[in-house]
C-alpha positions as CSV (number, residue, x, y, z in Angstrom):
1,X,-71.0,9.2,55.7
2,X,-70.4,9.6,59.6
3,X,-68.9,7.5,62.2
4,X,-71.9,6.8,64.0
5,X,-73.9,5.5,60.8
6,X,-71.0,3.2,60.0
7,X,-70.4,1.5,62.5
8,X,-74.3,1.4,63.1
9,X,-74.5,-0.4,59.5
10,X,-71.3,-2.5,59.9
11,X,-73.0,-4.2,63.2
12,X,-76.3,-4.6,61.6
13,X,-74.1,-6.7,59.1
14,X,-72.5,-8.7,61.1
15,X,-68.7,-7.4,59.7
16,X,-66.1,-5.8,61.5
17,X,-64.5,-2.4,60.7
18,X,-61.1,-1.9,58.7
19,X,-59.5,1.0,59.1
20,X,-56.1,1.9,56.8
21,X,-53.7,3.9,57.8
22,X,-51.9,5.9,55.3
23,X,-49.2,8.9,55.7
24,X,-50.1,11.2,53.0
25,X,-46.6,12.0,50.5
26,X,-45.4,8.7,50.6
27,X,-43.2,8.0,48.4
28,X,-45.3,10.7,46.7
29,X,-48.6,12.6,46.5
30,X,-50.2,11.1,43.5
31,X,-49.7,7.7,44.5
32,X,-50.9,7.9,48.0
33,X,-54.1,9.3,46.4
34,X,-54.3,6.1,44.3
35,X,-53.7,3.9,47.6
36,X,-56.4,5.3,49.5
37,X,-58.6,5.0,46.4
38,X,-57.5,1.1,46.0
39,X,-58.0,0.7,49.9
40,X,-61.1,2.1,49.4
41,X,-62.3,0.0,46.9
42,X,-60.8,-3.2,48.9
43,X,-63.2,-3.2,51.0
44,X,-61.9,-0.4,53.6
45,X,-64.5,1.2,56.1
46,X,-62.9,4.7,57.1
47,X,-59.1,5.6,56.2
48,X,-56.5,6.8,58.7
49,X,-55.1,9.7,57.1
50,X,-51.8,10.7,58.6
51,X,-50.0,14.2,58.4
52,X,-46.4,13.7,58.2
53,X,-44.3,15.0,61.6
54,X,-40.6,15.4,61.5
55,X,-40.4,13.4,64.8
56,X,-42.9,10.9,65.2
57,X,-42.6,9.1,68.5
58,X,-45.3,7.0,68.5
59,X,-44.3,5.1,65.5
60,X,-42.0,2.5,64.5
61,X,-39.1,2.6,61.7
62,X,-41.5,1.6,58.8
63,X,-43.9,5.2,59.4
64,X,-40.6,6.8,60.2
65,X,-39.4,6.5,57.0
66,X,-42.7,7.3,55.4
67,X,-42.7,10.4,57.3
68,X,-39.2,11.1,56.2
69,X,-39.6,10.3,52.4
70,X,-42.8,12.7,52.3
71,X,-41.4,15.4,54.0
72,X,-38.1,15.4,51.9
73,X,-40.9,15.4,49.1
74,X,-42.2,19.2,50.3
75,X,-45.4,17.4,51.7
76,X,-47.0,20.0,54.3
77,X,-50.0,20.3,56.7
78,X,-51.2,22.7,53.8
79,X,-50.7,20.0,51.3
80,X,-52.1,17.2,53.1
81,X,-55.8,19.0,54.1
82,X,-56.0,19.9,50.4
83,X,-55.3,16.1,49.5
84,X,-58.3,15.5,51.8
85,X,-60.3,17.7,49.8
86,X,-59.2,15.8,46.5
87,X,-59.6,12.6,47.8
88,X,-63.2,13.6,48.1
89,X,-63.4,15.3,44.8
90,X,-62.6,12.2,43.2
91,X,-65.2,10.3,45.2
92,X,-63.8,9.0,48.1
93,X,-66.8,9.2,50.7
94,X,-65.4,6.8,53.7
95,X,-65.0,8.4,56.6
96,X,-61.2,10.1,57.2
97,X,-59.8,10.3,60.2
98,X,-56.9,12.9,60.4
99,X,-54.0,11.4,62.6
100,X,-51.4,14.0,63.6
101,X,-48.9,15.2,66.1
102,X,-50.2,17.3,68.6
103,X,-47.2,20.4,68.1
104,X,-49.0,21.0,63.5
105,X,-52.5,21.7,65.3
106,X,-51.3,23.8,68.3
107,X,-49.1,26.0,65.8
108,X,-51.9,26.7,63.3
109,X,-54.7,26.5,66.6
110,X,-56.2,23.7,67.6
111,X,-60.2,25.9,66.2
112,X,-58.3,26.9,63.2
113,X,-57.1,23.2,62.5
114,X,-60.1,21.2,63.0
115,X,-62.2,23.9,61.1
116,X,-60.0,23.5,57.9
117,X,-59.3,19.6,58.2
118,X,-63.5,19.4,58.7
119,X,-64.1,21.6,55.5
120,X,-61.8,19.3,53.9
121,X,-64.0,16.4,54.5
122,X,-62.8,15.0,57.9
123,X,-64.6,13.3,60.6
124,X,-62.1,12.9,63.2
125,X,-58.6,13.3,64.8
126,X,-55.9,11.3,66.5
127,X,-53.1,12.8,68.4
128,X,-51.1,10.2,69.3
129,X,-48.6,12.1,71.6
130,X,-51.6,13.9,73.6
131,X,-52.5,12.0,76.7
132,X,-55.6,12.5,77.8
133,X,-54.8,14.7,81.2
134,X,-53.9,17.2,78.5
135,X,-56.1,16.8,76.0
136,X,-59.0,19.5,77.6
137,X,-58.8,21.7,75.0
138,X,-58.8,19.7,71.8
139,X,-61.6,18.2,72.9
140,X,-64.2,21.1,73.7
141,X,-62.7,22.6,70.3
142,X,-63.7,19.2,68.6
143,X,-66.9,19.3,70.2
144,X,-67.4,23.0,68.8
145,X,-66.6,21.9,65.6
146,X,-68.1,18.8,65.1
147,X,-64.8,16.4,65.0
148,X,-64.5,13.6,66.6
149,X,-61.2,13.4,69.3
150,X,-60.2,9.9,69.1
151,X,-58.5,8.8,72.4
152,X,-56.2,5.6,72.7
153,X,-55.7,3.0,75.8
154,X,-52.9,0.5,76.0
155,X,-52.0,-2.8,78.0
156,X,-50.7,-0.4,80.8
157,X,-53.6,2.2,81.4
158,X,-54.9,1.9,85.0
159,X,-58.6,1.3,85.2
160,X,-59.0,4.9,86.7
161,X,-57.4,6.4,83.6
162,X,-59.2,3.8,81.2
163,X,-62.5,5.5,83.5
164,X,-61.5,9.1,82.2
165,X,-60.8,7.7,78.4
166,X,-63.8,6.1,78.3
167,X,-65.9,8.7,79.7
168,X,-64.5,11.5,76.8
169,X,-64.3,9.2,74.0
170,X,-66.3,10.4,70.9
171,X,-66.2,8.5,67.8
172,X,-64.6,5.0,68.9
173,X,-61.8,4.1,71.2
174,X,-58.7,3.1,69.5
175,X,-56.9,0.3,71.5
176,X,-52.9,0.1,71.6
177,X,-52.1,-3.8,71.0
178,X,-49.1,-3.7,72.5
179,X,-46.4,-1.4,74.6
180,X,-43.7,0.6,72.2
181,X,-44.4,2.0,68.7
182,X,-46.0,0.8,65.4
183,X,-45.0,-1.8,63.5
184,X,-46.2,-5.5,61.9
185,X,-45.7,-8.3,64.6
186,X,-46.1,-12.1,64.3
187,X,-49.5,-11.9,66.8
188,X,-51.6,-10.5,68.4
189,X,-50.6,-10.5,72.4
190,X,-52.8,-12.0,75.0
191,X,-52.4,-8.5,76.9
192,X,-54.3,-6.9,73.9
193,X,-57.3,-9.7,73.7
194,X,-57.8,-8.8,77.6
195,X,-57.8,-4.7,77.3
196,X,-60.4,-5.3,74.6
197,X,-62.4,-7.0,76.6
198,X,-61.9,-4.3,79.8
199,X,-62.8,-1.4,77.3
200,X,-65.9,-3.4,75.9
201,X,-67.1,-4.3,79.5
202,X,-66.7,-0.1,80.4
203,X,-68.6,1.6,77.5
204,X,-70.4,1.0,74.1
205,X,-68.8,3.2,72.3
206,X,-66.6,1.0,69.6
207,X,-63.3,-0.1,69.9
208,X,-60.8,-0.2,67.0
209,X,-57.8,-2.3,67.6
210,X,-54.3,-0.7,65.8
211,X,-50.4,-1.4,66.3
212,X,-49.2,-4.6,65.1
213,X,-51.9,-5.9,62.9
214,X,-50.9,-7.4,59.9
215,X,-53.0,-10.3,58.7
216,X,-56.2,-11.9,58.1
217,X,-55.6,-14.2,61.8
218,X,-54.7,-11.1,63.3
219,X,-58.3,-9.2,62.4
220,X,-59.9,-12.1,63.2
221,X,-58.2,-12.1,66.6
222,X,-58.7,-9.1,67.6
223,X,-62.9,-9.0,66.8
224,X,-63.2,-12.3,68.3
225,X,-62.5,-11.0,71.3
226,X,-64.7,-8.2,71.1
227,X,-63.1,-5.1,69.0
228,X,-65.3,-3.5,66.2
229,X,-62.4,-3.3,64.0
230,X,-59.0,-3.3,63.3
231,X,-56.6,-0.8,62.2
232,X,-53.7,-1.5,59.7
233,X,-50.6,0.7,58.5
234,X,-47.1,-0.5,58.5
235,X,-48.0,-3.7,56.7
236,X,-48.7,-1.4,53.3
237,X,-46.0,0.6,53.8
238,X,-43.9,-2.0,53.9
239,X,-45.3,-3.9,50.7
240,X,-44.8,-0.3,48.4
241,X,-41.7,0.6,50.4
242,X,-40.4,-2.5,48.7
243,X,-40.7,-0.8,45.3
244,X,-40.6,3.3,46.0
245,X,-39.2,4.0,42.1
246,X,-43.0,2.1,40.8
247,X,-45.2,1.7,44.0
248,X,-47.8,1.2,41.8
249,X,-46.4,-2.1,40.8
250,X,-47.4,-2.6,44.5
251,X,-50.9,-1.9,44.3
252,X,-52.5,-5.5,43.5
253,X,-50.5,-7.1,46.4
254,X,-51.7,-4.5,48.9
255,X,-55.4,-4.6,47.7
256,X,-54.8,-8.5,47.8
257,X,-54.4,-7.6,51.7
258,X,-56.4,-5.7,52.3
259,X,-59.7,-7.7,51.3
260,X,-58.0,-10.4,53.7
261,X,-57.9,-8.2,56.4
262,X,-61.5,-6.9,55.5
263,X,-62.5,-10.9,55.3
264,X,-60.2,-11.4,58.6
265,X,-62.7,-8.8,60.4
266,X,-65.8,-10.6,59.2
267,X,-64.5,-14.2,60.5
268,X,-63.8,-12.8,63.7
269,X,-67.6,-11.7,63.9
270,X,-68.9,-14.8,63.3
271,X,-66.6,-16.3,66.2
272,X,-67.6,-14.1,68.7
273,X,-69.1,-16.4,71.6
């Protein structure tokens, strides 16, 4: 299914989106396989599939050591695009995002890349370390290949920059909740309720809000005030990371999650003014 037809559906029902994120590896490959399938079935609306990068700047100690654990594992750009592939072998047919660090798609080339990750089964990308005055040519090769480039705005961006995001956006917008890295926090800052609402009042294109979110109140926070959706990843890692030699063990307490953070989404809907 594409972007545009779920998010399409998801507002005709009245729900907001949840978006997992998940670096591929971690602790191993098999499992994460089973976690995207469990997310999937918990009531997940597109999955956040990450490549693992040796230096991962945008992201806080939790995906640090995710990124770590699967790369000690052998886990490869190689390996993950074939795990897209199985994912939707096995039935998987939520939209996947491929999140990635902007050096594995310039070595390989940025047509080469999205080629392979779309034949995989992918409908978009997020670069995290690619700011938009150099993101030219990743997005007229996602537009040739029919991939979404999914740009992010934070607290900080001036409104002439938010102007240029907004204006190349395809897919959705994925709003930073706060300055710094990944990571759970205890709530969601006012700074993030009011750059929602400057991204919603610029463009209609939907807006996914990620960093930080970790609970049901958090969702519901963030579509209250006007985001689409919500985007969660440290919060699993840190519920398997708790048990890496039987993360399966994990797998009812993450699920348990995510449906609150699916049902946190669909409060938030209903609270909307």
């Amino acid at each position: 299914m594409d972007l545009d037809t779920v998010f399409h559906e998801l507002t005709a029902r009245r729900e907001g989106a949840h978006m997992p994120h998940v670096y591929y590896g971690d602790p191993t490959e098999a499992f994460s396989l089973r976690l995207i399938r469990a997310l999937a079935e918990a009531g997940a609306d597109l999955i956040e599939f990450g490549i693992p990068f040796s230096d991962p700047t945008a992201d806080g100690a939790t995906f640090q050591a995710a990124c770590d654990r699967a790369l000690k594992n052998g886990m490869t750009p190689t390996h993950c695009i074939a795990g897209i592939r199985k994912l939707r072998a096995s039935g998987v047919d939520l939209p996947i995002i491929v999140t990635t660090y902007y050096n594995i798609p310039y070595v390989l080339g940025l047509a080469t890349f999205l080629r392979q990750i779309k034949a995989a089964g992918a409908q978009g990308i997020i670069v995290p370390n690619l700011p938009i005055e150099e993101a030219h040519d990743l997005l007229r090769e996602g537009q040739q290949q029919g991939i979404h480039v999914i740009l992010q705005a934070t607290p900080t961006t001036t409104d002439d920059r938010l102007q240029r995001i907004v204006a190349a956006a395809s897919g959705f917008l994925y709003v930073i909740n706060v300055e710094g890295v990944t990571g759970a926090r205890e709530q969601v800052a006012d700074s993030t309720l009011t750059l929602i609402q400057r991204v919603k009042s610029r463009t209609a294109i939907p807006v996914l809000a990620g960093f930080g979110i970790a609970t049901q109140a958090h969702a519901a926070a963030a579509v209250s005030a006007g985001a689409d959706g919500v985007i969660v990843g440290s919060a699993y890692a840190q519920l398997y990371a708790r048990n890496l030699q039987d993360p399966d063990a994990t797998l009812p307490a993450i699920t348990q999650l995510a449906r609150q953070i699916k049902q946190g989404c669909n409060d938030g809907y209903t609270r909307r003014p």
